[in-house]
C-alpha positions as a Python dict, from the first residue, in 0.01 Angstrom:
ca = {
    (1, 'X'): (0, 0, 0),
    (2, 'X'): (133, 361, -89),
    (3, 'X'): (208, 576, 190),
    (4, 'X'): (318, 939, 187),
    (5, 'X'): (269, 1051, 541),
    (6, 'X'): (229, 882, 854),
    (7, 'X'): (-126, 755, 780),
    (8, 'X'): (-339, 649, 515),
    (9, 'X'): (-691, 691, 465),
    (10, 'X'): (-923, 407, 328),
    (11, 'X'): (-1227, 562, 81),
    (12, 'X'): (-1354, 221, -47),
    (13, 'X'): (-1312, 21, -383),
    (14, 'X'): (-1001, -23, -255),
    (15, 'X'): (-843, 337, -354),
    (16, 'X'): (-612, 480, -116),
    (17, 'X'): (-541, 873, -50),
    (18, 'X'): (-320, 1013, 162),
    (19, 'X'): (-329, 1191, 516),
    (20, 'X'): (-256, 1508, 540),
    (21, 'X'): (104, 1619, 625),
    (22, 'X'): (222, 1715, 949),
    (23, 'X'): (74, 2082, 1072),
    (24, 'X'): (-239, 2219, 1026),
    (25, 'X'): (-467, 2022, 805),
    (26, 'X'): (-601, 2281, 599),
    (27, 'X'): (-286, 2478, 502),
    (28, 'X'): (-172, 2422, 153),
    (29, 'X'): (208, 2460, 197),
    (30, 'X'): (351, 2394, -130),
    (31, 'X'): (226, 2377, -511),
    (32, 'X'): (191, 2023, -520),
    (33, 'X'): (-30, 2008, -199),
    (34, 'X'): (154, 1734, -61),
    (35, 'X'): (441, 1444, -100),
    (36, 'X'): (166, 1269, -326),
    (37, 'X'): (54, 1571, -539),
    (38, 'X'): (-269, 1507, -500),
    (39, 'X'): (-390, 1880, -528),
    (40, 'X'): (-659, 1824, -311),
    (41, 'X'): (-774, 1972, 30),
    (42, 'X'): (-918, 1664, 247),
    (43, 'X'): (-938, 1887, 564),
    (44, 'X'): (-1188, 2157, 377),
    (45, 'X'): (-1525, 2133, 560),
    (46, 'X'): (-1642, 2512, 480),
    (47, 'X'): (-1633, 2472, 150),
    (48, 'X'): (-1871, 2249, 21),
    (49, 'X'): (-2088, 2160, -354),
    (50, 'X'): (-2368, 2339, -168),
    (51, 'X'): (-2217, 2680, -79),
    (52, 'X'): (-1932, 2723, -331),
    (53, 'X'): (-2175, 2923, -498),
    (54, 'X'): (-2134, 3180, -211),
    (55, 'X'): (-1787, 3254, -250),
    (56, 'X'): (-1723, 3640, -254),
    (57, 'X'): (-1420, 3845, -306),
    (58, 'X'): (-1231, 3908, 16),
    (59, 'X'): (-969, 4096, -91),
    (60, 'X'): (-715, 4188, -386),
    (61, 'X'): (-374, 4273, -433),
    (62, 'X'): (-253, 4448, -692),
    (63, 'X'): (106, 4439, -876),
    (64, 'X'): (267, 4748, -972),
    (65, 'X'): (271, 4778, -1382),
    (66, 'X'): (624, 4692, -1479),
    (67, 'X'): (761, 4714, -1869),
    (68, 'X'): (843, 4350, -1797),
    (69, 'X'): (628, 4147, -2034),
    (70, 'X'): (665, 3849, -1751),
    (71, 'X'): (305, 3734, -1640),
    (72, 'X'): (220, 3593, -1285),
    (73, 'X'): (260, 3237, -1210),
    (74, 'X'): (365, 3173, -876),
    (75, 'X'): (109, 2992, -721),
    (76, 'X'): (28, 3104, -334),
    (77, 'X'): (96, 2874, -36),
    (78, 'X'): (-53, 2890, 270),
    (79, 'X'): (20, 2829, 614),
    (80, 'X'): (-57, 2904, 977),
    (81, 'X'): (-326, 3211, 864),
    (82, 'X'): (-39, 3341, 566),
    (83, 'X'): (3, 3330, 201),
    (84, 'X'): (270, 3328, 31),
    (85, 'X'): (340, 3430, -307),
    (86, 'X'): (578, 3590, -576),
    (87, 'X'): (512, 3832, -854),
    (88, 'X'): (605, 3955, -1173),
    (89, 'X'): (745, 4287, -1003),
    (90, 'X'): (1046, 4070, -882),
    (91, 'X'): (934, 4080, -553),
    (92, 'X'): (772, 3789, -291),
    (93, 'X'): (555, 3839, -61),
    (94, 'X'): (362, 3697, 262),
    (95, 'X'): (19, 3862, 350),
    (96, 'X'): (-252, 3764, 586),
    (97, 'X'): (-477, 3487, 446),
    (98, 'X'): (-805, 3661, 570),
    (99, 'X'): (-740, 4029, 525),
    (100, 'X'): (-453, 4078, 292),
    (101, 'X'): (-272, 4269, 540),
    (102, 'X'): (119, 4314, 514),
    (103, 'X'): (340, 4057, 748),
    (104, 'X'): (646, 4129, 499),
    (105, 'X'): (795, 4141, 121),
    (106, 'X'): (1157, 4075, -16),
    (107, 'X'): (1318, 4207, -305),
    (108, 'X'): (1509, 3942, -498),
    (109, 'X'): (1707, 4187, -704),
    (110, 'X'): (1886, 4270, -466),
    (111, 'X'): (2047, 3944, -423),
    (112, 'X'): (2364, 3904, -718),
    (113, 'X'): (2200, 4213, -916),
    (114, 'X'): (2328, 4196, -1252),
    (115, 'X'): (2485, 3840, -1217),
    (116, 'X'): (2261, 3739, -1507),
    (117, 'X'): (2028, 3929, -1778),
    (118, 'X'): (1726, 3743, -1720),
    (119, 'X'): (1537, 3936, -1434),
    (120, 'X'): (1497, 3842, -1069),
    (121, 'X'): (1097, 3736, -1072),
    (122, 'X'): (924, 3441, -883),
    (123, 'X'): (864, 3191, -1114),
    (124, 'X'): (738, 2909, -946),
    (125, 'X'): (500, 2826, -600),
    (126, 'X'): (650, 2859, -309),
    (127, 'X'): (711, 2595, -63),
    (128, 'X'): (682, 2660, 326),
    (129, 'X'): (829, 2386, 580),
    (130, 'X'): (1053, 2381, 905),
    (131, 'X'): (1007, 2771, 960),
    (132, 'X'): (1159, 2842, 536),
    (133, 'X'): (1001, 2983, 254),
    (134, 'X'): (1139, 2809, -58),
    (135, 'X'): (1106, 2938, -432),
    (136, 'X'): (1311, 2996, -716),
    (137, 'X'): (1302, 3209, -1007),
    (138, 'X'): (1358, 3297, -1399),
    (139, 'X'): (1737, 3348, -1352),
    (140, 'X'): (1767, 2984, -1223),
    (141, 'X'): (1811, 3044, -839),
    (142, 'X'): (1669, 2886, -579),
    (143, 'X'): (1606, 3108, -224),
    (144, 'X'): (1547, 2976, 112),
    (145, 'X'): (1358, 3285, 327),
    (146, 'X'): (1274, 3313, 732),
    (147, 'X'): (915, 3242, 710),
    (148, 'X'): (829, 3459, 1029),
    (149, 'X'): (1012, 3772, 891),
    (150, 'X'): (1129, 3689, 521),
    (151, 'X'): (1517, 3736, 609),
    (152, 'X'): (1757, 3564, 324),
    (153, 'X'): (1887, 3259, 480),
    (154, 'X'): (2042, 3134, 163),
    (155, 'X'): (1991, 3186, -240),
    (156, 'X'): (2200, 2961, -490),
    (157, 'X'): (2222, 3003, -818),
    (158, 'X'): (2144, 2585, -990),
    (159, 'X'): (2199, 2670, -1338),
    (160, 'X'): (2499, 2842, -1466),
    (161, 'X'): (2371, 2798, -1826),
    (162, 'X'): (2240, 3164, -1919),
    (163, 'X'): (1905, 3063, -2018),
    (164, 'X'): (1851, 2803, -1726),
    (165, 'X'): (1544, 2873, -1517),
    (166, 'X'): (1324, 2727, -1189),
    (167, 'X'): (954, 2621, -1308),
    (168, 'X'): (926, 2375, -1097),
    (169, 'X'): (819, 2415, -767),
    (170, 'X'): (987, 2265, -478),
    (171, 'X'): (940, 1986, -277),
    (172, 'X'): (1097, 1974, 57),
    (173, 'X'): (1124, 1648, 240),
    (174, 'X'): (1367, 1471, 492),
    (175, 'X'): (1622, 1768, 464),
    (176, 'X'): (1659, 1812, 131),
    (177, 'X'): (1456, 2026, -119),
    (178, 'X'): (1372, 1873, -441),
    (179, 'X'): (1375, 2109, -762),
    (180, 'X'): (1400, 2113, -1150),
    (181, 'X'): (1533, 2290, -1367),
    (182, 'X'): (1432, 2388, -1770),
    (183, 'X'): (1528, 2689, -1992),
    (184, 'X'): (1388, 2935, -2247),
    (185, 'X'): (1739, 2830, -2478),
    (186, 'X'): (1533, 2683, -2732),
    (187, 'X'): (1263, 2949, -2743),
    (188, 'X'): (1481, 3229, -2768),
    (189, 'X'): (1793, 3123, -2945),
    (190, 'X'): (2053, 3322, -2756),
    (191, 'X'): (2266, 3198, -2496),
    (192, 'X'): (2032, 3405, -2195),
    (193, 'X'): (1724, 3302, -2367),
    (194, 'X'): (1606, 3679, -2391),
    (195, 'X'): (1659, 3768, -2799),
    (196, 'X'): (1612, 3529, -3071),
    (197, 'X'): (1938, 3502, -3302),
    (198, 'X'): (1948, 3200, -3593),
    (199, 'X'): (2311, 3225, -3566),
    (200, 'X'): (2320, 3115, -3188),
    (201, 'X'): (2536, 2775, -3140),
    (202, 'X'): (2256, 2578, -3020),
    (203, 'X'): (2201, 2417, -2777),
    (204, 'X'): (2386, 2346, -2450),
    (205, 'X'): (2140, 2350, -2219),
    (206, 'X'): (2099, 2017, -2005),
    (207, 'X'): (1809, 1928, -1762),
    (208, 'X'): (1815, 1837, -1468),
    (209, 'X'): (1692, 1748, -1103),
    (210, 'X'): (1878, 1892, -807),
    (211, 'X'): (1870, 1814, -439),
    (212, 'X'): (1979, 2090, -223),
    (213, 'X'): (2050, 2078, 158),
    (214, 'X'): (1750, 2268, 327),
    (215, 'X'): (1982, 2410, 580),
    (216, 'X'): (2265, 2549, 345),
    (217, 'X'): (2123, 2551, -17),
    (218, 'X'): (2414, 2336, -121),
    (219, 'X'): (2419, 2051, -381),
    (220, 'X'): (2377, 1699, -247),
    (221, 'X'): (2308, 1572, -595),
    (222, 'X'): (2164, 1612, -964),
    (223, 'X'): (2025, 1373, -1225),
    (224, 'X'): (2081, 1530, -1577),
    (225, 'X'): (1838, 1446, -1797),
    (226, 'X'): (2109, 1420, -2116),
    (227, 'X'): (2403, 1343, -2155),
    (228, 'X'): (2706, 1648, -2197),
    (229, 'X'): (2628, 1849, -2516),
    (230, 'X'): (2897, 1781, -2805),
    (231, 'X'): (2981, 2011, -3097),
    (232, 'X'): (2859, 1790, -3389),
    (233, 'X'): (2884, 2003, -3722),
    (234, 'X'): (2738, 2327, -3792),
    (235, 'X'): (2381, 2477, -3866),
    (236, 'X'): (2341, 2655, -4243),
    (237, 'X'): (2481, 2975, -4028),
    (238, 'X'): (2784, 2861, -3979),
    (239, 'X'): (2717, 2872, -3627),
    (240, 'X'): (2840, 2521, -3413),
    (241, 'X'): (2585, 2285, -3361),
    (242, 'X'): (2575, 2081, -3030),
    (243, 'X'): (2414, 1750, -2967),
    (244, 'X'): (2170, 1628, -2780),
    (245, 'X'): (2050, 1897, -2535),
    (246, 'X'): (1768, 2012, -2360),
    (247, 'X'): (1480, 1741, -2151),
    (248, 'X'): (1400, 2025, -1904),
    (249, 'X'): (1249, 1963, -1585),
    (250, 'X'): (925, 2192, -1598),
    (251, 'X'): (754, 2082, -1344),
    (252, 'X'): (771, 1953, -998),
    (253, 'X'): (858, 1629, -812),
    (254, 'X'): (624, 1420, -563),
    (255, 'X'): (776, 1137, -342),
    (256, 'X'): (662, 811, -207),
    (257, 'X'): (904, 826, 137),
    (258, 'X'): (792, 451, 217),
    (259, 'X'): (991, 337, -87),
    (260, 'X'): (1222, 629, -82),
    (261, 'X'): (1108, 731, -473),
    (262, 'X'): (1102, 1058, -631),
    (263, 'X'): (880, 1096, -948),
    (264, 'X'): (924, 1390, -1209),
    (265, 'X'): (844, 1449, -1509),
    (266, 'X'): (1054, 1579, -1810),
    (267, 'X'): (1051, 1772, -2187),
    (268, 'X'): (1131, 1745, -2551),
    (269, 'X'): (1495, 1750, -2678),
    (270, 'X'): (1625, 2093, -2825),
    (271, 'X'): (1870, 1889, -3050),
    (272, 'X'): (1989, 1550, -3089),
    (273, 'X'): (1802, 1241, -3026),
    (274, 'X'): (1906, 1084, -2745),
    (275, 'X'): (1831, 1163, -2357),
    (276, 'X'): (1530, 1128, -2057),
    (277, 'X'): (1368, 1349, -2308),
    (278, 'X'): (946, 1353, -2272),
    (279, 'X'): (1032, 1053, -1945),
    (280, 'X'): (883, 953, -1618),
    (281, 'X'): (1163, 940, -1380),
    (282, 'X'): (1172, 742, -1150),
    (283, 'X'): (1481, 782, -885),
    (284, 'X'): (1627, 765, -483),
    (285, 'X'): (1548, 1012, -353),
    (286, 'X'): (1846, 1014, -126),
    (287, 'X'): (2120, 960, -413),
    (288, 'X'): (1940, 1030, -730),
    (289, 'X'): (2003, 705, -870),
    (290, 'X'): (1724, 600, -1166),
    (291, 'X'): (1536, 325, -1016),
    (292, 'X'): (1339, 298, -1346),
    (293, 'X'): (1220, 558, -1614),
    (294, 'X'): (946, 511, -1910),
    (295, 'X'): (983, 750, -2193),
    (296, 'X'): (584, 804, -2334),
    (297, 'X'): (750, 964, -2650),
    (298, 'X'): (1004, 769, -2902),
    (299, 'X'): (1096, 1097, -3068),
    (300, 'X'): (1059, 1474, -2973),
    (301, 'X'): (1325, 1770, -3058),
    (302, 'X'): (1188, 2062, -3126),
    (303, 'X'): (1284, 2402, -3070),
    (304, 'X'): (1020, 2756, -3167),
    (305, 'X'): (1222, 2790, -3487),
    (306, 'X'): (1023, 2457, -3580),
    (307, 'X'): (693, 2667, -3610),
    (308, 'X'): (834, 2936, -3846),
    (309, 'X'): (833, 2888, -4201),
    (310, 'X'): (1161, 2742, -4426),
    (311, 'X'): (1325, 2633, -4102),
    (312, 'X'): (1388, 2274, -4216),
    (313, 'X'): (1783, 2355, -4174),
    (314, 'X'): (1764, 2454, -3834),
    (315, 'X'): (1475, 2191, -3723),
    (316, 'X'): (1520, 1808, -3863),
    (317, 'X'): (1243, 1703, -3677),
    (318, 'X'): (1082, 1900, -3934),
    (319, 'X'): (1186, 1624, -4177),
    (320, 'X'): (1114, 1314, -4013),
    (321, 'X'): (781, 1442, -3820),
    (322, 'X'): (950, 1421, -3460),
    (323, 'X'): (892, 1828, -3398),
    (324, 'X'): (651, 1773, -3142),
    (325, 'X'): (659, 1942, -2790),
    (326, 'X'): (500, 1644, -2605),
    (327, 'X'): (667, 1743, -2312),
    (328, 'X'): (591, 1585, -1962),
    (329, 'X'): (497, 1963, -1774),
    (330, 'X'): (256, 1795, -1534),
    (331, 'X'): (327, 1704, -1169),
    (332, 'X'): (232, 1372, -1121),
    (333, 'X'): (22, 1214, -868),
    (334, 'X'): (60, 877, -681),
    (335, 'X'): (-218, 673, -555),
    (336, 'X'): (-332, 308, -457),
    (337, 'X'): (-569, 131, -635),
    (338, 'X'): (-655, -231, -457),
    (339, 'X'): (-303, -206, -270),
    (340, 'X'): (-129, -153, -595),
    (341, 'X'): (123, 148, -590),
    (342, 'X'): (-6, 394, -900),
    (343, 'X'): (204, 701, -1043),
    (344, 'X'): (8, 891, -1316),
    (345, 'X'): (76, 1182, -1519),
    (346, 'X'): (-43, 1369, -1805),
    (347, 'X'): (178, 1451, -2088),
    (348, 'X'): (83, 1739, -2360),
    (349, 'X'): (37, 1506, -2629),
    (350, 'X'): (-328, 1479, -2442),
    (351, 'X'): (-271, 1141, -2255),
    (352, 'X'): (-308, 1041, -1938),
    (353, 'X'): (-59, 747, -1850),
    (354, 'X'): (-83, 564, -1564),
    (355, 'X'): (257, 312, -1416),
    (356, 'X'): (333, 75, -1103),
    (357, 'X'): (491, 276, -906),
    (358, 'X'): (730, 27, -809),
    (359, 'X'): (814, -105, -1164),
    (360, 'X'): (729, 157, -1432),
    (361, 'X'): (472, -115, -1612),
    (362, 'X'): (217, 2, -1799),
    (363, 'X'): (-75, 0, -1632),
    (364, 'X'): (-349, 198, -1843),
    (365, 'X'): (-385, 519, -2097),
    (366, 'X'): (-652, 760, -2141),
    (367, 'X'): (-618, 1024, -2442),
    (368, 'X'): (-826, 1317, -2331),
    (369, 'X'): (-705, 1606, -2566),
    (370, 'X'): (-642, 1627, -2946),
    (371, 'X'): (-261, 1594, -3024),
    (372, 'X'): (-110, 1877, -3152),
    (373, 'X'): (229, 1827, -3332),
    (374, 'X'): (441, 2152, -3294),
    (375, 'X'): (304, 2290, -2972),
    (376, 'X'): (114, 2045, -2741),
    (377, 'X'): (-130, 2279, -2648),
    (378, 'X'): (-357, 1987, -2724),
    (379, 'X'): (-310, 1799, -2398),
    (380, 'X'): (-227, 1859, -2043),
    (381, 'X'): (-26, 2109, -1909),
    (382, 'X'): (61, 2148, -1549),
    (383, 'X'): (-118, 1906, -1298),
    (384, 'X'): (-417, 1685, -1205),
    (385, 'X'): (-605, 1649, -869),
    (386, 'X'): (-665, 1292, -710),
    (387, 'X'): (-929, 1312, -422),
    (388, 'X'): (-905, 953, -286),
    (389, 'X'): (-1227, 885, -518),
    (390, 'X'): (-1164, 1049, -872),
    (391, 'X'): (-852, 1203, -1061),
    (392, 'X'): (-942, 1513, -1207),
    (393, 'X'): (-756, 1652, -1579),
    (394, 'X'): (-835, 1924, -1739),
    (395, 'X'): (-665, 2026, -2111),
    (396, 'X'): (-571, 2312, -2304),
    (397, 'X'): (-629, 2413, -2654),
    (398, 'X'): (-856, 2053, -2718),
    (399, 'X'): (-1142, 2263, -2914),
    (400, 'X'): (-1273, 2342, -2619),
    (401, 'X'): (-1044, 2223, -2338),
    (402, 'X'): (-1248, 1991, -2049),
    (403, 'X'): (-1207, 1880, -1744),
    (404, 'X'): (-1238, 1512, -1610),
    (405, 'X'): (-1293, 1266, -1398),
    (406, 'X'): (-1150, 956, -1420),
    (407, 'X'): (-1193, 620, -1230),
    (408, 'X'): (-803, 580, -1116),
    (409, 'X'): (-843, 192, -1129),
    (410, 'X'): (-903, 171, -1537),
    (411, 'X'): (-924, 539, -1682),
    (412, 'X'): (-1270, 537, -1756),
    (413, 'X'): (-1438, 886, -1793),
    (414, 'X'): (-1660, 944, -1521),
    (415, 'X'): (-1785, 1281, -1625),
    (416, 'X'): (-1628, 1563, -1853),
    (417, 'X'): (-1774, 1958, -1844),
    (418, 'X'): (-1642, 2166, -2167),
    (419, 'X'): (-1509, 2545, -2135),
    (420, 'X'): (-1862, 2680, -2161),
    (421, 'X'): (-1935, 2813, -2457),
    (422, 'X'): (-2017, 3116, -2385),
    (423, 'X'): (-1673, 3209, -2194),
    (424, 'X'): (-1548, 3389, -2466),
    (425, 'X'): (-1879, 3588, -2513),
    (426, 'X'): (-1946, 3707, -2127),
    (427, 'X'): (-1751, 3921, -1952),
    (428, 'X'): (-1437, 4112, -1968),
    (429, 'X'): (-1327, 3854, -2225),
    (430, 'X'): (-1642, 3940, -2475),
    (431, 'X'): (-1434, 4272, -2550),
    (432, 'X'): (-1191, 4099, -2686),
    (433, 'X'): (-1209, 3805, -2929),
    (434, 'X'): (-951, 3801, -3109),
    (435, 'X'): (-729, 3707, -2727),
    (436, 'X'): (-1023, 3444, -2570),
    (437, 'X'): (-993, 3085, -2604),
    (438, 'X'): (-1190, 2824, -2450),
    (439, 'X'): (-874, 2631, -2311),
    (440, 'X'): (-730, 2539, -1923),
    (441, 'X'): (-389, 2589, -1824),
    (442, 'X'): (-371, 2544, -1484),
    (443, 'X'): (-337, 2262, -1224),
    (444, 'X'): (-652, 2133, -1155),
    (445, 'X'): (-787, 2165, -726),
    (446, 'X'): (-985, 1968, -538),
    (447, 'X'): (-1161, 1997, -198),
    (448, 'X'): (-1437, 1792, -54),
    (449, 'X'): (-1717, 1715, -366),
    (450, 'X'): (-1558, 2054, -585),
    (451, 'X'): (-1336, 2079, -814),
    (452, 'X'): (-1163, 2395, -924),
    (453, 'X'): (-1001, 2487, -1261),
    (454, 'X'): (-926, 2839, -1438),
    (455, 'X'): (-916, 2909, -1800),
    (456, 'X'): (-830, 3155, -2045),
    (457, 'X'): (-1120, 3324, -2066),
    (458, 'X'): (-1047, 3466, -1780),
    (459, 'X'): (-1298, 3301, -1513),
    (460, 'X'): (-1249, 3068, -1249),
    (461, 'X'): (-1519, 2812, -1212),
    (462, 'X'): (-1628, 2542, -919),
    (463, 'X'): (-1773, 2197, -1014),
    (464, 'X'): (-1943, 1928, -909),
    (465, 'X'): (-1686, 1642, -813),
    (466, 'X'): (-1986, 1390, -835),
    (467, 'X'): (-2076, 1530, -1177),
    (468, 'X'): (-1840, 1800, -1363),
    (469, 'X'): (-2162, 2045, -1298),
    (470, 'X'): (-2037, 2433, -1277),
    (471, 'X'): (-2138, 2545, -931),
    (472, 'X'): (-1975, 2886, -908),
    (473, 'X'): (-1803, 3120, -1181),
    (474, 'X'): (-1600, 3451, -1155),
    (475, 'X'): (-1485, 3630, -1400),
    (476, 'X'): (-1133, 3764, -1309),
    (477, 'X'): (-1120, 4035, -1606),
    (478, 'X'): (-1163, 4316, -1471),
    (479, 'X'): (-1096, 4618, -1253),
    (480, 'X'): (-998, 4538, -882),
    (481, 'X'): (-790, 4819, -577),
    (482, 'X'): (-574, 4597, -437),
    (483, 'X'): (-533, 4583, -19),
    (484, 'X'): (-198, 4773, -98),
    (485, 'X'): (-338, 5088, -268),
    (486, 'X'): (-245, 4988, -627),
    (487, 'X'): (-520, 4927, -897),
    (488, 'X'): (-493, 4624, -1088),
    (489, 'X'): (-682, 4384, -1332),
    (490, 'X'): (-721, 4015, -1390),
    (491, 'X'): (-703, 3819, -1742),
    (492, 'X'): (-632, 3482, -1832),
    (493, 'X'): (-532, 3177, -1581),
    (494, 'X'): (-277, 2970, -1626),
    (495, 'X'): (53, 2802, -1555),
    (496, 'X'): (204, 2768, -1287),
    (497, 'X'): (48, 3032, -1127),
    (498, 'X'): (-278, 2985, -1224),
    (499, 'X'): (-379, 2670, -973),
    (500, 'X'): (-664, 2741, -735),
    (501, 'X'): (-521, 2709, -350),
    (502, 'X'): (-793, 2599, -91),
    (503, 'X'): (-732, 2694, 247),
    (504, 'X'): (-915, 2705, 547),
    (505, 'X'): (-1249, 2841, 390),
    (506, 'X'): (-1084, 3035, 146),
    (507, 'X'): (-971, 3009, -201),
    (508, 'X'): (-687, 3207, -360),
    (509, 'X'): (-583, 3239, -746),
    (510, 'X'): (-340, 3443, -967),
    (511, 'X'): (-497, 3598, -1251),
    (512, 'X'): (-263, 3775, -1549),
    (513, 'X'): (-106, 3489, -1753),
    (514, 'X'): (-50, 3441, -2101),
    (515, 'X'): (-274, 3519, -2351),
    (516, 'X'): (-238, 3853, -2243),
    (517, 'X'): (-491, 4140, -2209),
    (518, 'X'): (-476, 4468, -2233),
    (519, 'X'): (-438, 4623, -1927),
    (520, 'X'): (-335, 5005, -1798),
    (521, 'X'): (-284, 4859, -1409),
    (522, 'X'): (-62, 4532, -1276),
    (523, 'X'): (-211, 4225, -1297),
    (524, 'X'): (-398, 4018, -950),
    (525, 'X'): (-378, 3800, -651),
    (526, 'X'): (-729, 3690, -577),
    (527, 'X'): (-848, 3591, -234),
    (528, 'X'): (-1223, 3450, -240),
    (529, 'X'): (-1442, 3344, 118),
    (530, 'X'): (-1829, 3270, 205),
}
């Protein structure tokens, strides 16, 4: 039987779900939830499919405008009556859940200014345990803060690569805190990932998995995800061409500390063809060794220059039809099905796979979004929910994108609710249709019978867990004055930051990602209550 804290709870049909972690049972201390990722709130009791509908905005706060064309995405945490959360002004904070009011902020460029181009902005959720605050950010470093005052204790820079950056949230467990780490190399062909260049010597990026002391930021160890980039020719430029690189880690790890396994997910290639590249992993947790690792995707190198036109010469997956972006970007979730360790995850390619957690077999697939070759906006992007019953999947650009539920034993489609139809036609979104789409980006949440999911469109919607119903919908595009004086405005939801947190009667969202609206203020932290 799967454990991931001291207890487990029995739900019937012989489906297991973890206990809470140690502390208070409805604080939502880190992105994934907990060790398991199951995204889902067991201790919620306010909060239920009959009063959802109720929720009301508590409070706002409002980011300054910047000239930064970053969007939020660091998904709040919350514990003992705080949140905690980063934003695209380069600055975290921790406000009171309830009211909003000020406990303390922290400037991260003023740690190494200058050390790198890429600015000093949040750009993952935060994780809070033994008394830190842990996050890291677009320039690739990871920061461990007091959580009673927000003092530096340490910040290390993971990635020396230029382009390298933290998407992943961490996990922190047994003294160690567990982080990945991807890049914007292969988006932005320049060796800091901010200007796009056709000469650039791609690539020479590597992915990778770090575990860092908790106490002194330091590296215990790292799992690259390919092997040392090699100069192997040249590209039509002239410029060198380097093989294989890329497999980021986008997004974040969940251990199983009975068995001592750490799960993560990983991307496409940039170049080459070899590499953990669109993989489960699979690996101690206390050395990094690969216990086992299943790779859902044969072939997969792509890099942004594949979607422009007569780029054959810089993309050969082009050629062959292996310029896909099915990258692994979801955190995935372990579970127990009749005593039977599960790990699932989704994978943009629009599947849902499903492995023994002790062996990597096979165990089922469910396709749930239209494959897209080229982007993977088809499929799913950052996280499902497992509630001890039901997992619940949303996708992305799937024409519209859904959301699920799924029996965890077999994969068999409980329920599934559209986008409404009429997202792109109500609210601050009907002014502009050219931006809406009817897609989710976000990690699904779960509490007690609802399930929460944001969208492009702008609104944030409660369901039915029993069946995909909408119970409650607000639309997030709009005009808000935040608790600290600024105005701001909402807009789409999505990424990392977009994930509903449920806490303690409240819910809390970040809304401002990508597509982006206009808007003359700073984009929103929303906190909702009954």
């Amino acid at each position: 039987m799967l454990a991931v804290a001291s207890a487990i709870v029995v739900l019937g049909a012989g489906v297991t779900a973890a206990a809470p972690l140690g502390g208070r049972g409805g604080d939502w201390p880190t992105w994934q939830k907990d060790l398991s990722g199951s995204r889902h709130n067991a201790a919620e009791r306010r909060l239920t499919p009959r009063n959802v509908d109720g929720l009301r905005l508590k409070w706002a706060f409002a980011y300054p405008r910047t000239d930064s064309p970053l969007p939020v995405r660091s998904q709040p945490a919350v514990v003992g009556g705080t949140v905690y959360f980063g934003g695209p002004d380069g600055k975290f904070y921790a406000r009171d859940a309830k009211t909003g009011q000020e406990r303390w902020s922290f400037d991260l460029g003023a740690v190494d200014p200058g050390a790198k181009p890429r600015p000093a902005v949040p750009w993952d959720g935060p994780s809070v345990s033994g008394g830190k605050v842990y996050f890291g950010d677009v320039r690739g470093y990871v920061y461990a803060l007091e959580q009673r005052t927000g003092r530096l204790v340490w910040a290390k820079d993971i990635d020396t690569h230029g382009a390298g950056t933290v998407t992943s949230s961490p996990l922190v467990h047994d003294g160690r805190v567990y982080v990945g780490i991807s890049s914007g190399e292969n988006s932005l062909n320049s060796p800091d990932g901010t200007s796009d260049d056709p000469n650039y010597p791609c690539c020479t990026f590597r992915g990778h998995l770090d575990a860092l002391d908790a106490e002194t930021g330091e590296l215990v160890w790292r799992h690259y995800t390919v092997p040392e980039p090699q100069a192997v020719g040249t590209w039509p430029s002239g410029a060198t061409r380097y093989e294989p690189s890329g497999a980021g880690v986008w997004s974040s790890p969940v251990i199983d500390p009975r068995s001592g396994t750490l799960y993560v997910g990983t991307g496409q290639l940039y170049t080459g063809t070899t590499g953990d590249f669109d993989t489960l992993l699979a690996l101690d947790h206390r050395t990094g060794a690969v216990k086992w690792r299943n790779q859902v995707t044969r072939a997969d190198t792509w890099r942004l220059l594949c979607n422009q036109p007569n780029q054959e010469g810089y993309c050969p997956g082009l050629q062959d039809g292996s310029a896909l972006d099915y990258d692994i970007g979801a955190t995935p979730n372990l579970f127990s099905v009749n005593g039977r360790a599960l790990v699932g995850v989704g994978q943009k390619l629009g599947v849902y796979h499903v492995f023994d957690a002790t062996t990597g077999e096979v165990v089922w697939r469910r396709q749930l979004g239209l494959p897209i070759p080229g982007s993977g906006f088809g499929g799913i992007q950052w996280g499902s929910s497992f509630d001890g019953h039901r997992l619940y999947i949303a996708t992305y650009f799937a024409d519209p994108g859904k959301v699920f539920a799924l029996d965890p034993a077999d994969g068999d489609v409980l329920w599934e609710t559209p986008n409404p139809a009429d997202g792109c036609t109500t609210g601050g979104a009907a002014e502009h249709p050219d931006l809406c789409t009817l897609a989710h980006g976000p990690g699904v949440t779960s509490s007690p019978g609802v399930v929460y999911e944001g969208s492009n469109d702008g609104k944030l919607r409660a369901y039915s867990a029993r069946d995909g119903q909408v119970l409650w919908t607000y639309d997030t595009l709009r005009d808000f004055t935040g608790v600290n004086g600024l105005p701001g405005r909402g807009g789409a939801i999505g990424g990392t930051g977009g994930g509903a947190v449920v806490s303690d009667g409240m819910v809390y969202v970040q809304a401002g990602y990508w597509p982006t609206y206009p808007n003359p203020h700073g984009s929103v932290l929303l906190a909702f209550g009954l």
